[in-house]
C-alpha positions in Angstrom: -1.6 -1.0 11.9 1.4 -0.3 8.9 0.1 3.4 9.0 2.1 4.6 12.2 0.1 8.3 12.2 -3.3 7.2 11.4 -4.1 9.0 8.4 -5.6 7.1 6.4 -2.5 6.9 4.1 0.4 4.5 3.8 3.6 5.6 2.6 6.6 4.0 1.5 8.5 4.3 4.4 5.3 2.8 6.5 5.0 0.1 4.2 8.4 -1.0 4.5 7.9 -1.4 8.5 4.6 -3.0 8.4 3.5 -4.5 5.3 6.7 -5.6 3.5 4.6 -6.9 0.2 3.3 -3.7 -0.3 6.3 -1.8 -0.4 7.9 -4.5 -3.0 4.8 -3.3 -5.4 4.4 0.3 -4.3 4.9 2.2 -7.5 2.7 -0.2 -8.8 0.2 0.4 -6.6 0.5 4.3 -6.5 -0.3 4.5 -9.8 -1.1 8.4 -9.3 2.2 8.7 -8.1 1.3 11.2 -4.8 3.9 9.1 -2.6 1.3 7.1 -0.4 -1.6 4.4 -1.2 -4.8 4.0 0.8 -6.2 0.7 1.9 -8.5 0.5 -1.3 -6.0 1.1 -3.5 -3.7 -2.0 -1.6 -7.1 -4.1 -2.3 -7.6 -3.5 -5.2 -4.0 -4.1 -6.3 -4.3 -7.6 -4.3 -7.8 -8.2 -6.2 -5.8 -7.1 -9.9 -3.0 -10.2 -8.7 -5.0 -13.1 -7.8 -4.2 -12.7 -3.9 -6.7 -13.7 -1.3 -7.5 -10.9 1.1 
């Protein structure tokens, strides 16, 4: 629901509107720094900390 245009991609400025966790960790979790994360990349960052899905 976070990604507002459907793409597939979340950016930071989605993030920070929908899913307030993951833009806390984002350049952690765009570790290829291209200015968005997909869904697997959120899990497996979530996976790498411990969190419950």
């Amino acid at each position: 629901m976070a990604d507002k245009n459907g793409d597939g991609k979340l950016t930071l400025d989605e993030a920070k509107l929908g899913m307030p966790r993951v833009a806390k960790h984002f350049d952690q979790i765009d570790k290829d720094k291209k200015g968005y994360v997909t869904l697997d990349e959120v899990k497996d960052a979530a996976a790498a900390a411990g969190v419950a899905r």
